[in-house]
C-alpha positions in Angstrom: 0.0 0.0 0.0 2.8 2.6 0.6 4.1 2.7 -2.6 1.3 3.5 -4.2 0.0 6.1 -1.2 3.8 7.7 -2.8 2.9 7.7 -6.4 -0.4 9.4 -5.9 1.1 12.9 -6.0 2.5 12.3 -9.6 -0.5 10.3 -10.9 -2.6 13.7 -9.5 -0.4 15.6 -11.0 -0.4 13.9 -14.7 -3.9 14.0 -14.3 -4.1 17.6 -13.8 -2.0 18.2 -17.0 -4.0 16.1 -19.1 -7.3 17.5 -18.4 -5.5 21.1 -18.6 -4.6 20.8 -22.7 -8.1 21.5 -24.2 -6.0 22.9 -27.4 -5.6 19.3 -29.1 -8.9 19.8 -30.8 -9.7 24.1 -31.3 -10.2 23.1 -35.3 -13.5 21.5 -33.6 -14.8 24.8 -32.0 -14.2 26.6 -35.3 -17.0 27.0 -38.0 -16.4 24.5 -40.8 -16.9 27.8 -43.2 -14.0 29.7 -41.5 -11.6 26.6 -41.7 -12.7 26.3 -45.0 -12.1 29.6 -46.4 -8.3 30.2 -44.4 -7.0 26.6 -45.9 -8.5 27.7 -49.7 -6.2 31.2 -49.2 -3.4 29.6 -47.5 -3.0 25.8 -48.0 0.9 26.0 -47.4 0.3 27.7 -44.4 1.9 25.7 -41.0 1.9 26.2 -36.9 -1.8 27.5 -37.1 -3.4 28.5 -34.5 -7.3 29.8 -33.6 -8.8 32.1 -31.4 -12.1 33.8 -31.7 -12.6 37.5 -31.4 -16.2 38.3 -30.8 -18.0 37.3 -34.0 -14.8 36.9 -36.1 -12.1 34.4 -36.2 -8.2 35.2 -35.9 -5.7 32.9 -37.1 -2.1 32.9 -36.3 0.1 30.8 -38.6 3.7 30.5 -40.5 4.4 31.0 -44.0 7.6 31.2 -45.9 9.3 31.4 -42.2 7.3 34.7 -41.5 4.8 34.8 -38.7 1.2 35.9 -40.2 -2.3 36.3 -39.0 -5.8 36.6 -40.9 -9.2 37.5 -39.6 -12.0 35.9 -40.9 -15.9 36.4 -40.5 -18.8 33.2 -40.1 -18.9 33.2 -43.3 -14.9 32.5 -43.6 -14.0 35.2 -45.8 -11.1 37.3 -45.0 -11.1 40.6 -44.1 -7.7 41.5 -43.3 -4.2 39.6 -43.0 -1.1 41.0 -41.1 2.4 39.8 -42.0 5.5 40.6 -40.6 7.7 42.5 -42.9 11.4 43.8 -42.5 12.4 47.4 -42.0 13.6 47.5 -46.0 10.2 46.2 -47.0 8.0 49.7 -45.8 7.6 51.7 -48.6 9.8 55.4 -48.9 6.7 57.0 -48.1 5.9 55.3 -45.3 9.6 55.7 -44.0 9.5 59.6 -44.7 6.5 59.6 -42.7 7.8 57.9 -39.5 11.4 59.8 -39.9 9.6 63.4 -39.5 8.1 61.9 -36.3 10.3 59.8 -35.5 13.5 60.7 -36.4 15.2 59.8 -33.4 13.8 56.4 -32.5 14.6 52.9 -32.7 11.8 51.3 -34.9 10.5 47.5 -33.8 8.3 44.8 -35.1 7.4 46.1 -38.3 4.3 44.4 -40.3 2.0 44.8 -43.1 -1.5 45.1 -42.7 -4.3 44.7 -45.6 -8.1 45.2 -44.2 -11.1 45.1 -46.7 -8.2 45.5 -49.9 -6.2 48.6 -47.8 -2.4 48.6 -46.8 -1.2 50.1 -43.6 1.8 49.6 -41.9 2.5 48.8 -37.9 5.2 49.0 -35.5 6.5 50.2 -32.1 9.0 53.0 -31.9 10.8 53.3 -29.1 13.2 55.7 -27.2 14.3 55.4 -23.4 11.3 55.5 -21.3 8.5 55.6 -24.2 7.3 52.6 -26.3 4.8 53.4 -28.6 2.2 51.2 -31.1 1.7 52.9 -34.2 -0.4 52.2 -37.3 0.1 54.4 -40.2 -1.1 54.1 -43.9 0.5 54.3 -46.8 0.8 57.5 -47.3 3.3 57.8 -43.6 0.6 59.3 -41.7 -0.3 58.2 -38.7 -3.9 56.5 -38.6 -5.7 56.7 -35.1 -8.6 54.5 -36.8 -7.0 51.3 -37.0 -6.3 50.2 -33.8 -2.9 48.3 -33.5 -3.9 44.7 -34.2 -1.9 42.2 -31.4 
C-alpha cells in the first residue's frame, strides 16, 4: 500500500495536466466555413493557431518562415491579413512619414496590414522611457482608426 500512497502525487499531478490541454482539438470549436475559407487562401500555411474575437475568427500561422495572422468572419471570408515585414520592405513614403516623427527612435516589429483591400503599416518605436504602437497608412501618416492589431 505505501508505494502506491507515494505515487499518488505524480499520478494527481499527470492528471491535472492532461485535463488542462483543451488545445488538441480548437479546429472542432471553429465553423467549418472559416476553416474552409483560411486553408482555400493559405494551404501551405503551418503552426496555425485559432482564437475567436467576438463574431470573427483570428488565425495565427507560419508561411515562408514569416509569422502571419488573418481575420476571418462566419462566413470564412477574409477581411484582413497581417504579415511581418522587414524594415527594407516599408515603402519610402511610409519611412518619410515615421522619420519626420520619429526621427530619433529605434523602430521594432514592423508588419503589413491589408483590411477590406487597404495597406497600412504597424510597429513600435521606441526611445528610453516611451514605447509606442503605431499604425500608419500608406501615405506615412499616422492613422488613429486602425487600432494596432496584437
Amino acid at each position: 500500500m505505501k508505494p502506491i500512497l507515494h505515487l499518488l502525487p505524480h499520478l494527481l499531478l499527470l492528471g491535472l495536466l492532461v485535463s488542462c490541454d483543451d488545445d488538441d482539438n480548437v479546429h472542432t470549436r471553429i465553423p467549418s466555413l472559416v476553416l474552409n475559407g483560411f486553408h482555400r487562401e493559405f494551404p501551405q500555411a503551418l503552426e496555425v493557431g485559432w482564437l475567436q474575437r467576438d463574431s470573427l475568427y483570428q488565425v495565427d500561422y507560419e508561411l515562408a518562415g514569416d509569422d502571419n495572422s488573418a481575420l476571418l468572419n462566419a462566413e470564412g471570408q477574409i477581411i484582413g491579413t497581417k504579415r511581418e515585414i522587414s524594415i527594407r520592405e516599408i515603402p519610402s513614403q511610409v519611412l518619410s512619414g515615421l522619420e519626420r516623427n520619429f526621427s530619433s527612435f529605434d523602430l521594432d516589429e514592423p508588419e503589413q496590414l491589408v483590411i477590406d483591400g487597404e495597406t497600412f503599416y504597424q510597429l513600435e518605436v521606441e526611445k528610453i522611457l516611451f514605447d509606442k504602437k503605431i499604425v500608419l497608412d500608406t501615405t506615412g501618416k499616422i492613422n488613429t482608426n486602425l487600432p494596432y492589431w496584437e
